[in-house]
PAPAVEX-606183 format. One line per 5 residues: number of its first residue (from 1); their letters; for each residue z, x, y of C-alpha. Coordinates in Angstrom, 1 decimal, always signed. Last residue first. Example, Ala and Ser with C-alpha at 12.3 -4.5 7.8 and 13.67 -1.06 7.14 Angstrom:
BEGIN
2) SA) +7.1,+13.7,-1.1; +7.8,+12.3,-4.5
//
This chain:
BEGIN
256) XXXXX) -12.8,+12.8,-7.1; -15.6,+11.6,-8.7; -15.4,+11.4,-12.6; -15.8,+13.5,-15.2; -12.0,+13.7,-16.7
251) XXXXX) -10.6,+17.0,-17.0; -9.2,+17.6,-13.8; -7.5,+14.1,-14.0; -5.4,+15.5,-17.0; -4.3,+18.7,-14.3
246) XXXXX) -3.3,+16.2,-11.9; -1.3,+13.8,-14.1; +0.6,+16.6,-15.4; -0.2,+17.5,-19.4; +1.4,+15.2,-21.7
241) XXXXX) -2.0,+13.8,-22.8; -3.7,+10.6,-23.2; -7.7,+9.9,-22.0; -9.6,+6.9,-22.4; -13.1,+5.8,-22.5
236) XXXXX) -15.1,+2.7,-22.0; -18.6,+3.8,-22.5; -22.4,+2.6,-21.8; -22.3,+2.3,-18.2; -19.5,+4.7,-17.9
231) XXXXX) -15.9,+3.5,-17.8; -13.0,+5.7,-17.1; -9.1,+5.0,-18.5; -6.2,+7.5,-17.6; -3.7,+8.5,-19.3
226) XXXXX) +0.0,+10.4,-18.8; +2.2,+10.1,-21.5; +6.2,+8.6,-21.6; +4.9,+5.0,-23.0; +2.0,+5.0,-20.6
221) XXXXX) +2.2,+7.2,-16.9; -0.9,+6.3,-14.3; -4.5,+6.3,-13.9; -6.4,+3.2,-14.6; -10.3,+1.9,-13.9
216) XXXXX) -12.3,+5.2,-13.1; -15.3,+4.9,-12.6; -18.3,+6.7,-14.0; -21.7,+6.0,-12.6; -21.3,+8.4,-9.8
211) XXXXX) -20.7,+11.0,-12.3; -24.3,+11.4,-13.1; -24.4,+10.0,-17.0; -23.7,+12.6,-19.7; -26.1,+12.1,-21.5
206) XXXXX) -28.3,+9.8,-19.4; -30.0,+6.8,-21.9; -33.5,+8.0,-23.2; -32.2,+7.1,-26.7; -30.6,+3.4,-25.7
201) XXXXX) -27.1,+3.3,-25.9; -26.0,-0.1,-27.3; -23.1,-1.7,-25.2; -19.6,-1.3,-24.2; -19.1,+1.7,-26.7
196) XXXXX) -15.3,+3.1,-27.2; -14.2,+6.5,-26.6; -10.9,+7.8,-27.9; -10.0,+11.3,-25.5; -6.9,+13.0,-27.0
191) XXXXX) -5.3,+15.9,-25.6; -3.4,+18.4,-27.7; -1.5,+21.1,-24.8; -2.3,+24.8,-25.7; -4.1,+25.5,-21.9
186) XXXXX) -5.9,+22.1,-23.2; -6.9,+21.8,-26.5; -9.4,+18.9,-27.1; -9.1,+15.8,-30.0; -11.7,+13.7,-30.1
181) XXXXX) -11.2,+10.2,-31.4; -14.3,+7.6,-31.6; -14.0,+4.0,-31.7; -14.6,+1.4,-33.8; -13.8,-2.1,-32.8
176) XXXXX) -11.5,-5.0,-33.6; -8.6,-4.0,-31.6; -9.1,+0.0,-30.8; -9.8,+1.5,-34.2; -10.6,+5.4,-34.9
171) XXXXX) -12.8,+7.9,-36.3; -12.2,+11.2,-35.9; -13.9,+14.3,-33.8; -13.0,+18.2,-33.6; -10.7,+20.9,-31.8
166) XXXXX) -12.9,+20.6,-28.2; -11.2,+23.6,-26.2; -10.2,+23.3,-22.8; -8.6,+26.5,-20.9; -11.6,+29.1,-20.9
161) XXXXX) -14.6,+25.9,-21.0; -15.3,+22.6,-22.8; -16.6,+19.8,-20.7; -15.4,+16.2,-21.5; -16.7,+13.3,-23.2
156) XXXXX) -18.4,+15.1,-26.4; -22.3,+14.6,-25.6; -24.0,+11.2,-26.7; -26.6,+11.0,-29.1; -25.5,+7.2,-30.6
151) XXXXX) -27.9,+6.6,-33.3; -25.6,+3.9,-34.5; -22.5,+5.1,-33.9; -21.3,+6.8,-36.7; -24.2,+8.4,-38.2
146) XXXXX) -24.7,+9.6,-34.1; -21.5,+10.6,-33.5; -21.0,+12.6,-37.0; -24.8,+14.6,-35.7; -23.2,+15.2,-31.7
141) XXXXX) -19.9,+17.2,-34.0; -22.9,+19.1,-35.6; -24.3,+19.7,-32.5; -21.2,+20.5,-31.1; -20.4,+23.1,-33.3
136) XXXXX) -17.5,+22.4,-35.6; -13.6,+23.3,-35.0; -12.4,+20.2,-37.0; -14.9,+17.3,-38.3; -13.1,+13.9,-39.9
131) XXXXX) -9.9,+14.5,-37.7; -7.2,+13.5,-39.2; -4.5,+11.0,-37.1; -1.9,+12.4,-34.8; -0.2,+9.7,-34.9
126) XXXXX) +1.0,+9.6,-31.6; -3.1,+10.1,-29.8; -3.6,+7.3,-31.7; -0.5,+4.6,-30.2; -1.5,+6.5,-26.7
121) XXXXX) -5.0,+4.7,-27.5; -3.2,+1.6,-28.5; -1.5,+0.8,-25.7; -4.2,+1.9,-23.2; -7.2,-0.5,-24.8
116) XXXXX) -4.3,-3.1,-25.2; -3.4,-2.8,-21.2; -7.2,-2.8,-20.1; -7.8,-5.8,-22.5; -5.0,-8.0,-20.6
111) XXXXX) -2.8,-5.9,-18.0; -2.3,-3.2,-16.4; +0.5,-2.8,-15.0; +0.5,-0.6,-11.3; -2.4,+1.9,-11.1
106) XXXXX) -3.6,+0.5,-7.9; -0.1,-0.8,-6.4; +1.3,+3.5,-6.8; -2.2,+4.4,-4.5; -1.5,+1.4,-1.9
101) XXXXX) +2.3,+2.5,-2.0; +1.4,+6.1,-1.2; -1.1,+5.1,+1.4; +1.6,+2.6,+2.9; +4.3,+5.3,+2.8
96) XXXXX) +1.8,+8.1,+4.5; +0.9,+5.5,+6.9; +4.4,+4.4,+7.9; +5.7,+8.3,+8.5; +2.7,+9.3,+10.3
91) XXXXX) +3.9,+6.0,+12.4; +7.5,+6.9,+12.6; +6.7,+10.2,+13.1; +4.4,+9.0,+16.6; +7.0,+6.7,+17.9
86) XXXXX) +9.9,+9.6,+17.6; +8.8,+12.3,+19.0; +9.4,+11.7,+22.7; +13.4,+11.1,+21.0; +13.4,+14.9,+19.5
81) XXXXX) +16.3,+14.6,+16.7; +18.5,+11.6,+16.4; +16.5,+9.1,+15.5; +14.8,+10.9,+13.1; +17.1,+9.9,+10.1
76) XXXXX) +17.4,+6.3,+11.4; +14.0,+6.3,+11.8; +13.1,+7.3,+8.1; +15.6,+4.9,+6.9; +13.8,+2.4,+8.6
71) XXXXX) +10.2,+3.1,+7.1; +11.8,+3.6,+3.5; +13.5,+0.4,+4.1; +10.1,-1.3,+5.1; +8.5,+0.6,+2.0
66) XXXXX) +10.5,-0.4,-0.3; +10.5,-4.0,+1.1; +7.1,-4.6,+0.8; +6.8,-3.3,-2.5; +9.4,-6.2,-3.7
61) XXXXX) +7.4,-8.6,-1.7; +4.4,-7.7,-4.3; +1.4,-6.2,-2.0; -1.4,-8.8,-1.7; -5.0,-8.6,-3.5
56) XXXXX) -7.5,-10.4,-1.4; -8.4,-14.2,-2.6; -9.0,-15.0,-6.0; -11.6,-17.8,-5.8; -13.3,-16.0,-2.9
51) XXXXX) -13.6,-12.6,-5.4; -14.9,-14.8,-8.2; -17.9,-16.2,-6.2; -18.6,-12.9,-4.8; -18.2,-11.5,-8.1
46) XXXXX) -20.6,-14.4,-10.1; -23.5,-14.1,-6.8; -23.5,-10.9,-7.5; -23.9,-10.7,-11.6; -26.8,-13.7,-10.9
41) XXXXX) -28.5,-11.4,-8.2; -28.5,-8.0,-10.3; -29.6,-9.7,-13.2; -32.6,-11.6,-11.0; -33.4,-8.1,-10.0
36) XXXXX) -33.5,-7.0,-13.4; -36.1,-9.3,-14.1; -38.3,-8.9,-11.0; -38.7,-5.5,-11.7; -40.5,-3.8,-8.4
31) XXXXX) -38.1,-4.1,-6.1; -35.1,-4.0,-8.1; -36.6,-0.2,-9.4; -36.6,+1.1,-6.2; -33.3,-0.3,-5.0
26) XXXXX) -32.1,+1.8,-8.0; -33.5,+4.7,-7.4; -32.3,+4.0,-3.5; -28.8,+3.5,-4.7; -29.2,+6.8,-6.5
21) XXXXX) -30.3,+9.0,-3.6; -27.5,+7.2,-1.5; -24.0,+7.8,-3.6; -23.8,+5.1,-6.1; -20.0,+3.5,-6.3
16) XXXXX) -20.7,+0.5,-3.8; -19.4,-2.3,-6.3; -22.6,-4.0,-6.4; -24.4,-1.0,-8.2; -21.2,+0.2,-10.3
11) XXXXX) -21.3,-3.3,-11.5; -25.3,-3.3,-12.5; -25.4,+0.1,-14.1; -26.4,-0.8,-17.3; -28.6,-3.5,-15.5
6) XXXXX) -30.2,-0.1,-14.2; -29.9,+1.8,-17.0; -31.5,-0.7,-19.4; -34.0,-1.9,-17.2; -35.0,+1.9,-16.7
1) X) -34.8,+4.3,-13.6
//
């Protein structure tokens, strides 16, 4: 690996996401760059430091209580069937509601930059803006990126196939910064993908990266469409369609 993948890749790093092979790349280079590693140790010793300050996330009382009367009424309703089966539904019942509730807490408001970058990407994909290039080849789609984005060779963001269709590519504005718009066809549903950079994207940089340096950061419903936001070391990029949620996080190249 390279100093700029690997402090690139610093969060996914301390956050766990690399699967073995690539934590040991990584490991590898740490041991022998003494400047990354003092990166790495600085961006640690900030999210430990930030994690104690914060404390572990707790469950809002009013999720508490839906899924202590959900629990209840789930008792009451079994209550009178089988009684020797009774301990061990009630506490499939319990862990399916907690999971649930865990999974519903994780994609619950968004707020401060991850909230605007959502807001106004759904705000695009309702306009319906131009596209600057419409039903081009990708390497002339891959030549707008890169006079756009400084040099930028970067693939489109998701992979075309039978049922998803890249239409063309835009320009667009999230806040203060340019962004790109593509616009894919999905089994005849329009779904945008607006991709931002986080950082420069050096030449040798992966294209697309592995998808264990993807991570996804929000998945839910946003003003009646369903989106999700992913971050790559080099990308911050959402997605917005009315497709199901299941079928939009099909699309998105990240580990499932």
């Amino acid at each position: 690996m390279k100093c700029e993948e690997v402090r690139g890749f610093t969060d996914l790093y301390i956050d766990g996401e690399f699967d073995q092979r690539e934590a040991a790349l990584f490991q590898e280079h740490l041991n022998e760059c003494e400047g990354c590693r003092q990166v790495v140790l600085a961006r640690q010793s900030f999210v430990q430091a930030l994690r104690q300050k914060l404390g572990p996330p707790r469950m809002p009382s009013d999720a508490s209580e839906r899924v202590r009367v959900a629990v209840m009424r789930t008792v009451r309703a079994r209550s009178g069937a089988r009684s020797f089966a009774l301990p061990v539904a009630v506490a499939a019942s319990a862990l399916v509601l907690v999971v649930a509730a865990a999974g519903w807490l994780r994609n619950i408001a968004p707020s401060g930059e991850v909230a605007e970058i959502l807001d106004e990407s759904v705000a695009v994909h309702e306009a319906g803006m131009p596209l600057a290039l419409e039903t081009a080849a990708v390497d002339k789609i891959m030549e707008f990126v890169s006079s756009q984005m400084d040099g930028d060779k970067s693939a489109p963001p998701l992979t075309e196939d039978d049922s998803t269709r890249l239409q063309g590519v835009g320009l667009a504005r999230i806040g203060t910064s340019k962004a790109l718009l593509f616009k894919y066809l999905h089994n005849g549903q329009v779904v945008s993908v607006v991709r931002m950079q986080r950082d420069q994207v050096p030449a040798d940089a992966l294209h697309p990266p592995s998808k264990a340096f993807v991570r996804e950061v929000y998945r839910g419903a946003r003003h009646g469409h369903v989106v999700t936001l992913y971050q790559s070391p080099y990308y911050t990029t959402t997605v917005v369609g009315d497709l199901p949620e299941r079928d939009l996080v099909r699309l998105v190249p990240v580990e499932k």
